[in-house]
Structures are given as C-alpha cells and as structure tokens.
N, CA, C and O of each residue as an XYZ file, in Angstrom:
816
protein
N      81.687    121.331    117.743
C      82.261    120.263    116.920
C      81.308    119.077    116.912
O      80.804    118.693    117.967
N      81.009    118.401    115.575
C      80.210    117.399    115.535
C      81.153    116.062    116.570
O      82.299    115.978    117.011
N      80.184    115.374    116.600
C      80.909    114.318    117.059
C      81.519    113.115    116.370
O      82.344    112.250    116.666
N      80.902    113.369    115.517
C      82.051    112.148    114.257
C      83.202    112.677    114.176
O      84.023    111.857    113.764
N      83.741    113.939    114.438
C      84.507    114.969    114.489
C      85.833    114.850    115.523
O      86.983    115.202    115.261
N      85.359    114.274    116.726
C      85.913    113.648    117.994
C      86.851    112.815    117.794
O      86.379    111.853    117.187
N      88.198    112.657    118.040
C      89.044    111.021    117.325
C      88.317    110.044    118.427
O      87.662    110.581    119.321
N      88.427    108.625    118.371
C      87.726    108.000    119.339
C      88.605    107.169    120.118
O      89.771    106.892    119.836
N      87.909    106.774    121.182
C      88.883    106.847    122.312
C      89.029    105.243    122.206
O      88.036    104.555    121.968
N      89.987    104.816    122.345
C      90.449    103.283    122.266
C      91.398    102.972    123.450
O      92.524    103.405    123.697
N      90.403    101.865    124.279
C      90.619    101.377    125.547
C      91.980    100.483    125.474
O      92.238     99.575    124.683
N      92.713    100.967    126.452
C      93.802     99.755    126.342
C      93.614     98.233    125.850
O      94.052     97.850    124.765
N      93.114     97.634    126.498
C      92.834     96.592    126.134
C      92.390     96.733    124.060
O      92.886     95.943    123.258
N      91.524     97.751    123.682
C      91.597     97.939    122.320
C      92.856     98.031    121.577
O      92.869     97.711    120.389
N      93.612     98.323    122.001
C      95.305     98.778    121.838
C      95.960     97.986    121.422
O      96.620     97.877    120.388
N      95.641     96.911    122.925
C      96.677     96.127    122.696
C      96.323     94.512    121.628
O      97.142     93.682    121.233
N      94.789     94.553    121.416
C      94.016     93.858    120.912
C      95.125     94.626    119.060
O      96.078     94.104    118.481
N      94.473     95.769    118.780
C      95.576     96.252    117.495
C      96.420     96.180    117.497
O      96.767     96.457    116.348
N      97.466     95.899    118.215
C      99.316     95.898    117.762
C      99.177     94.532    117.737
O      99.861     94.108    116.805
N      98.455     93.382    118.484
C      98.586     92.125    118.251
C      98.258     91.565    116.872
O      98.834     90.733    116.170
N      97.231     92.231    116.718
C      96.998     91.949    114.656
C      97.436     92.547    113.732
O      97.057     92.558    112.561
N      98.394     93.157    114.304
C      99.253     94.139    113.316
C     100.354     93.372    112.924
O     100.760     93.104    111.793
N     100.927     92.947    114.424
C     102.232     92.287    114.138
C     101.837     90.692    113.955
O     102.752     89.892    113.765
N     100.642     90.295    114.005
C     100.074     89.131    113.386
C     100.215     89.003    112.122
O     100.427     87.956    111.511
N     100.070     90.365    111.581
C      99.486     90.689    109.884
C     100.669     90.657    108.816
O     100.820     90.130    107.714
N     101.541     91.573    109.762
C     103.038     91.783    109.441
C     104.060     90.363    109.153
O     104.974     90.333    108.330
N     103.560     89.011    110.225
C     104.830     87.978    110.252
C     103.528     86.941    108.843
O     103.885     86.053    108.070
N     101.956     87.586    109.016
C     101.702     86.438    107.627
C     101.797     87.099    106.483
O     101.510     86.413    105.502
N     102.074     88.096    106.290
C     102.421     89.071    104.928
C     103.956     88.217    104.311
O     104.328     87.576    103.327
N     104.397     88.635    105.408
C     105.942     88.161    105.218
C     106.476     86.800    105.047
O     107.629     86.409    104.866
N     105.291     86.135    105.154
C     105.226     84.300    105.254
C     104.964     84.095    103.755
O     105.848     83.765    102.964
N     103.769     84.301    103.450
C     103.119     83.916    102.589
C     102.803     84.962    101.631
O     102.202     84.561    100.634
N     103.097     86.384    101.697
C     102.397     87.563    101.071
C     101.049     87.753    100.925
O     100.135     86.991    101.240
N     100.997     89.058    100.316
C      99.684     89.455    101.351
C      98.390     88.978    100.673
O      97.269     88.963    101.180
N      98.932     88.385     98.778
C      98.154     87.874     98.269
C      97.386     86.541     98.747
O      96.183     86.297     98.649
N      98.253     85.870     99.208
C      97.695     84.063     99.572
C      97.235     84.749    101.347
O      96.061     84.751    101.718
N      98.001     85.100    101.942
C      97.299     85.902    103.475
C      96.085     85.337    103.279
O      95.689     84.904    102.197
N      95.172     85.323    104.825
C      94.112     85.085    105.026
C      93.863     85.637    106.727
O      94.592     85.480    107.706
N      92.352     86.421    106.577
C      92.176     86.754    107.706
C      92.013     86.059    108.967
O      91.752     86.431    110.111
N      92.262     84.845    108.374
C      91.922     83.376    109.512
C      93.291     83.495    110.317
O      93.603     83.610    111.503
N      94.036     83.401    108.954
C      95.118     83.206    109.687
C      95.809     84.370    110.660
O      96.521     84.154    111.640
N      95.402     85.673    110.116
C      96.077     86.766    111.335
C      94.977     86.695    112.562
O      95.441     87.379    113.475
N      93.999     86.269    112.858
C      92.959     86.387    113.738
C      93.496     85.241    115.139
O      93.356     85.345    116.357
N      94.151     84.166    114.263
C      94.405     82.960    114.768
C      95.800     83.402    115.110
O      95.943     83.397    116.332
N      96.826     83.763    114.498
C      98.121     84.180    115.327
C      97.758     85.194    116.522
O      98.232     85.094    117.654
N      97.098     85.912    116.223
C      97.194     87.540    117.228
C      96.384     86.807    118.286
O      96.458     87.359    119.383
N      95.596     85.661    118.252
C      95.178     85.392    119.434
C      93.736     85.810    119.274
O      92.940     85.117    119.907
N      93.375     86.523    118.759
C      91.848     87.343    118.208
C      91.143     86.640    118.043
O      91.225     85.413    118.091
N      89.696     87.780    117.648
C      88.642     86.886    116.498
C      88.702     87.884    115.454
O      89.486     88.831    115.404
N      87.611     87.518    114.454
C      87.604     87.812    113.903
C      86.743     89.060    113.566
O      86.850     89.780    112.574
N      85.833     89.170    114.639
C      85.221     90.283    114.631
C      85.943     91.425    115.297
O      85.713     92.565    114.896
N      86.855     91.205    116.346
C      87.570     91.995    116.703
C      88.476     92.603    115.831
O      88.825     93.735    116.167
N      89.092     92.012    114.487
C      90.023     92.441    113.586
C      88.668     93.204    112.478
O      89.073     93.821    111.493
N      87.703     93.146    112.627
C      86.472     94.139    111.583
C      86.342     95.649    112.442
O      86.114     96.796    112.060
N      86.579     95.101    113.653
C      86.318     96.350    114.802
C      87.498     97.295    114.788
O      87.517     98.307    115.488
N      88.441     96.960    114.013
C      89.929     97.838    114.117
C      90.232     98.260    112.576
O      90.802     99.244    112.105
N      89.730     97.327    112.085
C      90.213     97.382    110.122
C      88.757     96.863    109.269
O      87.850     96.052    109.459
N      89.112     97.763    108.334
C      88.605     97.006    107.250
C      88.237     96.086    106.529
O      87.230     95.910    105.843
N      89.671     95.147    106.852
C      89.847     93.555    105.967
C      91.011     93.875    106.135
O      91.461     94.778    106.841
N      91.704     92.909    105.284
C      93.427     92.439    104.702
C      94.186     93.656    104.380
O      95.242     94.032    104.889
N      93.478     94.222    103.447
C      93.768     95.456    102.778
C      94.347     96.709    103.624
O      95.419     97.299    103.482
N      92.958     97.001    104.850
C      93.274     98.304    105.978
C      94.708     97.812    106.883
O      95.471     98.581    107.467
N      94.831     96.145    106.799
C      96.000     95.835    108.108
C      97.373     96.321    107.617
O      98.356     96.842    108.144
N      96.983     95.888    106.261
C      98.627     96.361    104.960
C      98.859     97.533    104.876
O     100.047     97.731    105.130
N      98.142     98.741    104.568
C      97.893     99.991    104.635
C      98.637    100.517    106.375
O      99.687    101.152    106.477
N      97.936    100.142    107.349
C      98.038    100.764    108.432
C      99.656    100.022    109.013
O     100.305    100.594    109.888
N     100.087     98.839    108.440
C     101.475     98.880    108.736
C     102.120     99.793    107.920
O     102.896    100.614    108.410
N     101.854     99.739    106.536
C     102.601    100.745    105.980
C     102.831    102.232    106.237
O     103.913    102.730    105.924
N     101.463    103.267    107.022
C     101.435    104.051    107.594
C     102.542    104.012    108.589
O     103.208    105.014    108.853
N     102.753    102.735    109.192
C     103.927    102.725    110.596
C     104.631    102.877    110.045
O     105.039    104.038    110.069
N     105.413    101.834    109.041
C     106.651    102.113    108.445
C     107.224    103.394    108.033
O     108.366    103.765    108.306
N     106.571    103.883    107.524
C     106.634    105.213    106.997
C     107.163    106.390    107.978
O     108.290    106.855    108.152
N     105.972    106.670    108.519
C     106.352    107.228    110.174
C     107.406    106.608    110.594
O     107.647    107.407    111.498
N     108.355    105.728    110.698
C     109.487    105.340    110.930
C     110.375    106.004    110.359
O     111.144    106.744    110.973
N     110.391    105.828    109.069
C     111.103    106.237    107.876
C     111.560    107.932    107.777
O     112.595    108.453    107.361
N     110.220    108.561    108.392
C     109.882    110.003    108.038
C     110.918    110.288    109.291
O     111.775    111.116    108.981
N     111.012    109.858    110.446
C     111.448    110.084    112.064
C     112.861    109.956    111.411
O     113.411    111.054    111.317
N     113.635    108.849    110.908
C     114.911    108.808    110.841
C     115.370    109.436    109.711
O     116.582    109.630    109.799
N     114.780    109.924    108.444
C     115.306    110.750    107.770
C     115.443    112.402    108.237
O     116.293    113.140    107.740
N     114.663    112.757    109.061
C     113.891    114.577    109.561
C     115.042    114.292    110.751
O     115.693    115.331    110.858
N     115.599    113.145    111.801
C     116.568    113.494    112.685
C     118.065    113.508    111.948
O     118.803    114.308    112.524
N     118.701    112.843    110.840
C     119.319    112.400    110.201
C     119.970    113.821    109.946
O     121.124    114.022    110.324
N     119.008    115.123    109.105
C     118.970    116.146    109.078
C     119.060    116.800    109.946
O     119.759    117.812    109.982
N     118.568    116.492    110.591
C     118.415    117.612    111.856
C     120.453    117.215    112.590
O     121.118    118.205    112.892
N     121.027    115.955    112.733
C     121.694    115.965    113.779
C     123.096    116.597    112.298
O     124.235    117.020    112.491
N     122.508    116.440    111.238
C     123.591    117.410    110.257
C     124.039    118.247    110.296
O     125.227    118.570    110.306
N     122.273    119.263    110.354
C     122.458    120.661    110.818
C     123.063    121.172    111.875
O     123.465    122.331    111.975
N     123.172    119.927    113.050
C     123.782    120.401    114.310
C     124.965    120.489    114.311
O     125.690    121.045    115.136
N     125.188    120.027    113.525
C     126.918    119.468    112.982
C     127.563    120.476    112.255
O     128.763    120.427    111.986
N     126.552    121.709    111.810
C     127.124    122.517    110.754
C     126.909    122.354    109.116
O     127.260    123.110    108.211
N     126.250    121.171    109.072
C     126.055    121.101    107.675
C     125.140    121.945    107.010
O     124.297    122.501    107.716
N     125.136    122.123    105.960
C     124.209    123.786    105.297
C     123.945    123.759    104.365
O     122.932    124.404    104.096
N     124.754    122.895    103.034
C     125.094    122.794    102.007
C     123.210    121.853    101.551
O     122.642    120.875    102.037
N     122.972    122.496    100.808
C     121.014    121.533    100.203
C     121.381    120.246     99.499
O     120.452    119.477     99.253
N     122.917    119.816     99.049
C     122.759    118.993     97.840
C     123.484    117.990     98.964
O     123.631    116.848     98.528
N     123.967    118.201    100.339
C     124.991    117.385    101.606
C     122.999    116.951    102.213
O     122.681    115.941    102.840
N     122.389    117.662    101.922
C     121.655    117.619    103.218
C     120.494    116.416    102.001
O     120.553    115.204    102.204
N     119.908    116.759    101.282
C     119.709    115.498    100.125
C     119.837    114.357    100.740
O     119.095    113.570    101.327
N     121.331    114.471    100.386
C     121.682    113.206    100.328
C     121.884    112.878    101.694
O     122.818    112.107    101.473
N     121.820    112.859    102.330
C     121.516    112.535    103.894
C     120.409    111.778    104.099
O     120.333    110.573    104.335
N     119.289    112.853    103.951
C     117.926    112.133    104.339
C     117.534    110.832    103.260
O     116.833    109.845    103.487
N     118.261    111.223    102.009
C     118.423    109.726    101.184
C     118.768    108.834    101.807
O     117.836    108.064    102.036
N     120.022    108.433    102.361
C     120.915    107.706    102.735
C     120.358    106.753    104.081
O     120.420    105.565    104.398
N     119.608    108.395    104.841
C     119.065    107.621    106.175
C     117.325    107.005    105.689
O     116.551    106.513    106.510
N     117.053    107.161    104.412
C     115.922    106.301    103.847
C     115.986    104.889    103.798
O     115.183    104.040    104.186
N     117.425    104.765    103.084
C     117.964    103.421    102.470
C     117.970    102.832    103.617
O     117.284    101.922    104.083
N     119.109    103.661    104.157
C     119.338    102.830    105.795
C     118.070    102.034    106.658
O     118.182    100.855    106.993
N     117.054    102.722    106.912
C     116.108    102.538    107.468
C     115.871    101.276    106.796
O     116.198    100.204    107.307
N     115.194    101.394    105.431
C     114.652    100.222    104.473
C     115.720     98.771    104.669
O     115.402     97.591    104.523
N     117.172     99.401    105.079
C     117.498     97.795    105.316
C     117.512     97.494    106.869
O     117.317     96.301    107.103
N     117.686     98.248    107.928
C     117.296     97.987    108.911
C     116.127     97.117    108.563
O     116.130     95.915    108.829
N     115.357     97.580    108.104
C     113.420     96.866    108.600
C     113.404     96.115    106.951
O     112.399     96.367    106.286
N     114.570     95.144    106.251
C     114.518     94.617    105.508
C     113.063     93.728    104.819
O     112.456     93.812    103.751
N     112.918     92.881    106.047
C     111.588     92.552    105.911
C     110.711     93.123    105.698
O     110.234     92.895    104.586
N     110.012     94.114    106.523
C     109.153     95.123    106.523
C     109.109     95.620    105.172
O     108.148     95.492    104.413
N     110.491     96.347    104.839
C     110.258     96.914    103.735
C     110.138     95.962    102.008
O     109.742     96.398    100.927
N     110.638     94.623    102.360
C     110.060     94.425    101.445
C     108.340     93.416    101.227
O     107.842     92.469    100.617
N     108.110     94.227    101.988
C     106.150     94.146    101.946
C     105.924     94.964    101.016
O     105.102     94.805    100.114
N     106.704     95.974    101.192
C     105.919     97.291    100.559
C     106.396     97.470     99.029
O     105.761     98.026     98.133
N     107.852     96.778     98.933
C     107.944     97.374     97.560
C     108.318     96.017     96.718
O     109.085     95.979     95.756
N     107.561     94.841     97.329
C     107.894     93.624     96.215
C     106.687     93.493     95.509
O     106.703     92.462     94.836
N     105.489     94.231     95.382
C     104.630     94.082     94.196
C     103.557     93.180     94.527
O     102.664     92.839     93.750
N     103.720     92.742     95.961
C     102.889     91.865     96.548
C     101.724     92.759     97.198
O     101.617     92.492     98.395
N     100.700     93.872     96.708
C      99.824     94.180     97.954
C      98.445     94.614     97.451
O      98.128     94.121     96.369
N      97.440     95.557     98.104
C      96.218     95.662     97.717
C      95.898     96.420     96.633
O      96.213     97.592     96.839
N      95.342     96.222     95.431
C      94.951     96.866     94.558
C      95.190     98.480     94.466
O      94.478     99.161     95.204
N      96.204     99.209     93.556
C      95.759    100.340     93.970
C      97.532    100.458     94.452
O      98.089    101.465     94.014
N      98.211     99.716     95.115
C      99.164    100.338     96.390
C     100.330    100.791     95.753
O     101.136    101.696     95.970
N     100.171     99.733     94.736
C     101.882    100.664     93.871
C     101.797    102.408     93.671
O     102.682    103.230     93.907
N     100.554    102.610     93.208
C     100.246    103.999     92.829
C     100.273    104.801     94.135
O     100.975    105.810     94.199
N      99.550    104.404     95.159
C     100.157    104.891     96.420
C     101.827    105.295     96.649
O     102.402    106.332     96.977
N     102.129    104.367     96.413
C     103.314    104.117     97.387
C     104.315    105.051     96.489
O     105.157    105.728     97.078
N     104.212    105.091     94.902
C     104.831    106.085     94.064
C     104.518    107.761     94.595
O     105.291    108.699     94.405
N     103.515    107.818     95.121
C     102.895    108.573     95.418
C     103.283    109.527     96.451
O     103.497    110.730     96.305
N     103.347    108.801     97.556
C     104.257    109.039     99.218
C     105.604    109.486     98.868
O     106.143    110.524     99.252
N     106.170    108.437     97.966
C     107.503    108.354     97.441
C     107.806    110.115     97.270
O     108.538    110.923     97.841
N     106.973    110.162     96.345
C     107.123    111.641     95.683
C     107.164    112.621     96.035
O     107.861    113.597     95.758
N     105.574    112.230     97.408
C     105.952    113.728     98.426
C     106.888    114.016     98.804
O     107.385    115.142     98.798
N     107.612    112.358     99.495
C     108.648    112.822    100.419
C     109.759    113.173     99.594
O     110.403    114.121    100.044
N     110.188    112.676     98.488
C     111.418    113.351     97.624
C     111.019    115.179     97.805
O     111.674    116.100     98.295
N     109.765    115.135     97.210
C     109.454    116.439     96.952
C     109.973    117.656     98.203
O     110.587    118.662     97.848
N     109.612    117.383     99.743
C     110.167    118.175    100.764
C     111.938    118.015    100.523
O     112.517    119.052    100.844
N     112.751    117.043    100.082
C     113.655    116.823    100.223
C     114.509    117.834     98.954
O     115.386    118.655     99.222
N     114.120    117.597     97.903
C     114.143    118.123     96.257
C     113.982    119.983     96.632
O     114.184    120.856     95.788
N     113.626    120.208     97.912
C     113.094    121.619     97.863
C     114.470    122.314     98.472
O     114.735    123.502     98.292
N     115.480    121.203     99.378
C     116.298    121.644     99.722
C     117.312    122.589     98.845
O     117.990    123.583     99.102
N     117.059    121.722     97.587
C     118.177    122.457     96.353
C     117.425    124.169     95.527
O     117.986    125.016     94.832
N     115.868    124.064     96.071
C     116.231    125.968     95.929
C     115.673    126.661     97.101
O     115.249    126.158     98.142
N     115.752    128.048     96.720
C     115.188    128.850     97.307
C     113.459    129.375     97.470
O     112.747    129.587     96.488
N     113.041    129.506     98.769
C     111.589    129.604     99.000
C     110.741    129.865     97.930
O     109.739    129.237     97.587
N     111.536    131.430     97.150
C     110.671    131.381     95.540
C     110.906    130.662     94.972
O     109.968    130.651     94.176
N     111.425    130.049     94.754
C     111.697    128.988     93.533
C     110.647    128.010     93.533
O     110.004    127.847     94.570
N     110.247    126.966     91.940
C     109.573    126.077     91.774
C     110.439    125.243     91.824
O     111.625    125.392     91.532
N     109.693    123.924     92.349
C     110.716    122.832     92.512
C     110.542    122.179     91.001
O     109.513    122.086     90.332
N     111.897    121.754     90.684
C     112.259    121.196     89.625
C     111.592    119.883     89.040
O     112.119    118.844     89.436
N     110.730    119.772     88.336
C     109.523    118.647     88.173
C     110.890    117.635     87.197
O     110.632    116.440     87.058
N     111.826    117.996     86.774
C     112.253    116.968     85.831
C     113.074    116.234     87.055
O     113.198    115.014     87.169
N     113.626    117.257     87.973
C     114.536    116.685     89.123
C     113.783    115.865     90.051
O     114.354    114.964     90.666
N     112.503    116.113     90.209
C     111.960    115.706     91.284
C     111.477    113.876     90.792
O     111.550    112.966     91.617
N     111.040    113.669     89.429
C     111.151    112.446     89.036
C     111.854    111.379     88.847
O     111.600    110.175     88.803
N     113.130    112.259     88.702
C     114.548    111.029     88.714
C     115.028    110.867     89.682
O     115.929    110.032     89.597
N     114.857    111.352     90.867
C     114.848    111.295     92.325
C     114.174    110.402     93.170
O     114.644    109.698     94.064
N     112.679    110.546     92.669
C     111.859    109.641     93.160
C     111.870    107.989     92.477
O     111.707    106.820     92.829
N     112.121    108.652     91.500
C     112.197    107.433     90.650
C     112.919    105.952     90.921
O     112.547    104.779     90.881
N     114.459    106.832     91.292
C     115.609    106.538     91.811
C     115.377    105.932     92.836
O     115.685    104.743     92.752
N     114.778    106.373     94.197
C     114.635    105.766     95.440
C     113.974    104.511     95.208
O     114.442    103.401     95.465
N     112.743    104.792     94.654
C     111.726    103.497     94.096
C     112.582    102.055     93.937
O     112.514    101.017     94.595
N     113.482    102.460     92.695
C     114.229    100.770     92.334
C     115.460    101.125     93.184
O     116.370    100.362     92.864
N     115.881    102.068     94.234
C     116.734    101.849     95.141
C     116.638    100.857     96.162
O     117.326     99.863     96.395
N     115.716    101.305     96.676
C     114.796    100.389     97.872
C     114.536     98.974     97.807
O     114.754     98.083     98.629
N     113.883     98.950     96.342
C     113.659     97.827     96.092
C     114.733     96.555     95.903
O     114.649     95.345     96.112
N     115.642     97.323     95.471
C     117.031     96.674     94.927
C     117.712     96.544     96.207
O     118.084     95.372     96.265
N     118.064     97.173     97.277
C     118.801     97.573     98.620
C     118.330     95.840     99.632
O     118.964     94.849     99.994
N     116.641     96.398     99.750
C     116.244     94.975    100.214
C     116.212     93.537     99.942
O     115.716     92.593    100.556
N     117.039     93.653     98.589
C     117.366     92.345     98.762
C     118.558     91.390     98.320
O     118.669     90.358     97.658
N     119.635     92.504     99.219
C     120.711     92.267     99.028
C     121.377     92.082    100.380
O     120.721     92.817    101.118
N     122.559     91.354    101.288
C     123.033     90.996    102.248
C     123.353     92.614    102.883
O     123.151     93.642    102.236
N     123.961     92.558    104.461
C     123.991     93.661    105.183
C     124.781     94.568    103.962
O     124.388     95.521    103.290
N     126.154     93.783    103.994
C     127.228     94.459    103.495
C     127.099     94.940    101.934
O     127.562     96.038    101.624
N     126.570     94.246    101.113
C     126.171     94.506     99.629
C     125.254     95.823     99.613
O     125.535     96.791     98.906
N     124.200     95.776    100.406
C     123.370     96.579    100.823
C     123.624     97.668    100.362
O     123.450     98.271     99.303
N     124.413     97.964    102.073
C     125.109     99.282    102.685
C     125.906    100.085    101.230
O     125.701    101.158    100.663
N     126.691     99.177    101.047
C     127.776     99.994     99.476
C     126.664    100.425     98.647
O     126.635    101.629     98.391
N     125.516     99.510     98.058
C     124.853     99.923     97.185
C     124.242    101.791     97.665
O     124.337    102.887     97.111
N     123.558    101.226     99.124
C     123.030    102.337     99.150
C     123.863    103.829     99.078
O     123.392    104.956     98.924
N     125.210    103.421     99.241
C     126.486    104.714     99.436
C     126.611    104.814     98.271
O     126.492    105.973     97.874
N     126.829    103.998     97.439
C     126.736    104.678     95.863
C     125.582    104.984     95.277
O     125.690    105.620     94.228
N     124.293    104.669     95.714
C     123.318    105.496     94.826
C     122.933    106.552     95.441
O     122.387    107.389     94.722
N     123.083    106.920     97.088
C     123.117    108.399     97.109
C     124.593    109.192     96.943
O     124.659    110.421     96.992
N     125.177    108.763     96.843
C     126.733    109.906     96.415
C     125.855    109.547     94.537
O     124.724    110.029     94.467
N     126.011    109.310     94.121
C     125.606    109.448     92.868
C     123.982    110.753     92.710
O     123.874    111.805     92.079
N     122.973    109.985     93.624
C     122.006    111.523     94.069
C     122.716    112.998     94.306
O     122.415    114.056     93.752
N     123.442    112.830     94.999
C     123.989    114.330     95.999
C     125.248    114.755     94.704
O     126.127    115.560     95.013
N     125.229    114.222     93.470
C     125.404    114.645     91.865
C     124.538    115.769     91.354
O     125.001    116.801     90.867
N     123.599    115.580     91.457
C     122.034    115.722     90.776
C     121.911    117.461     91.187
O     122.214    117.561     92.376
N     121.663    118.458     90.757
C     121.401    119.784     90.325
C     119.922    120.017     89.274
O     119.556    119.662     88.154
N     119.374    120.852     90.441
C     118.272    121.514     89.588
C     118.638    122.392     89.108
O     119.460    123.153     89.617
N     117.891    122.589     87.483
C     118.485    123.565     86.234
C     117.984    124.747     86.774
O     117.118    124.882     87.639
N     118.744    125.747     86.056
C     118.702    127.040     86.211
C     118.044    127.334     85.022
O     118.663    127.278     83.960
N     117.002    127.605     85.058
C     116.285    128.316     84.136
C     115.912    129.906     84.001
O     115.502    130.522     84.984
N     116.069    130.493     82.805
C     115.874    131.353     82.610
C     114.933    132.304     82.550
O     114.022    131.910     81.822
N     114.625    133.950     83.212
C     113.583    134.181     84.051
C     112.306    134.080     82.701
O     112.523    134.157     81.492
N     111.404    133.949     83.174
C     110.191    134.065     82.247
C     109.580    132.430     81.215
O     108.559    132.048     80.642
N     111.006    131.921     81.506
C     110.207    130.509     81.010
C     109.891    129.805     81.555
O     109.326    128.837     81.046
C-alpha cells in the first residue's frame, strides 16, 4: 500500500485542536452565517491560530462541509436505529418503516434546530445546495427501496417527491416552535407513509 494510502494519524492534542474549531465554526455560522463568517473569527473563538485551522481544513468552506458530514452521520445513526428498534417491535410493513426513518429525520433536524438550519437556510459554500439535494436523495433513495422488492427498480417519479418533500420539510420544521414543529413533522410523514410506488407493467 502506498503511503498516501495510510489514513493519518492525528495526535490528541490534533483532535482536540479540531473539535475546538469546529464548534468554533458551528456557534459563528450560526451568529452571523457562513457568508459574513470570518476565519479570524473561528481561530479567535476556538482559542487557535490560524495556521492550525489550514492544518485541519481547507478554509471556511472545508469547516461547513465537515460539520455537515457530522450532522449527517447523526441523522443517518437516528434514522437506521429508529428502524431498527421497529423491526424489533415487529414492524415489517415498507410503507410503516418509510415513514419512520422520515419521522426520525425530522425529529433529529429539530432536535439540532440550529445546526440544521446551517444547512438548509441557503446560507453556505458555493456548490452546497446541489450537494445537499444530493445526500438528500441518496438517503430517500435507501429508504424509497423499502417499498419494493430486491428486483425491482426504484421508482424515479417516487423517489423525487420524496426527496423533494423532505427538502422543504426540514426546512420548514426548523423554523417553527417545539410544538408547531413536532405536528408539522407528524403530518408530513403520515401524509409520506400515503405515497405508493406504481406498478408498472412488465416490459415497460
């Protein structure tokens, strides 16, 4: 194995030097957004310099990205157990189980209200909306697969109004009080766990 190949090894002290400019990055995103942000200013909260935040990231751009990577991984953990403690439960049904890992999406997104709206208020690096539609899609897409069977193609008309759906769900969810929230999010997935991929006929 080459050695660029190797992941590289990051000393505690490196560690803890990154979660400090992370969650530096995270409270000036959320201050000011990530447009007006300045690397002065996360270098100067986290306690850092500034060469130390070049030694971990990119710029502005890699700190936004690599929280969003966290978030996500958050997101991915409480929707995949959400399911999982369903299944333990007996649940079986693809269009119960949907709407589950929907539900525990929303949920999540208002738990980490703030957080999440970094990601989907239109505030970030060139490029991220298309990302973030993007992620969106995969993850509908594992979810969207629940409603067929292994042969089956997943439903491209279903899989857009799904994703679609979550997109101005999320967006809409975060920025509404606990309780407004919560209902919203119970009616736009009972309204999802509606939703049926067509049966199409063999050969078309």
């Amino acid at each position: 194995m080459d050695k660029t190949d190797k992941p590289a090894r990051v000393s505690p002290r490196g560690a803890a030097t990154r979660s400090a400019l992370l969650r530096a990055a995270a409270q000036v995103f959320r201050t000011v957004g990530f447009a007006k942000a300045g690397v002065s200013e996360v270098v100067s909260l986290a306690g850092a310099s500034v060469g130390s935040l070049y030694h971990h990231f990119t710029g502005k751009a890699d700190l936004y990205l690599a929280l969003y990577e966290e978030f996500q991984q958050r997101q991915q953990e409480r929707t995949h157990q959400a399911v999982k403690d369903a299944r333990a439960q007996g649940e079986s049904d693809p269009t119960r189980l949907m709407n589950i890992a929907a539900h525990a999406y929303l949920l999540g997104c208002i738990e980490e209200r703030d957080t999440a709206r970094l990601f989907f208020s239109g505030d970030g690096p060139p490029g991220f909306d298309h990302q973030l539609r993007d992620r969106l899609t995969q993850w509908t897409d594992r979810n969207v697969a629940l409603f067929r069977k292994a042969d089956e193609p997943v439903d491209e008309a279903l899989l857009i109004v799904v994703s679609g759906s979550m997109l101005l769900a999320v967006a809409e969810v975060v920025r509404r009080d606990d309780q407004d929230a919560h209902e919203l999010a119970d009616d736009i997935t009972g309204l999802l766990s509606r939703l049926e991929s067509r049966q199409r006929p063999d050969g078309d």
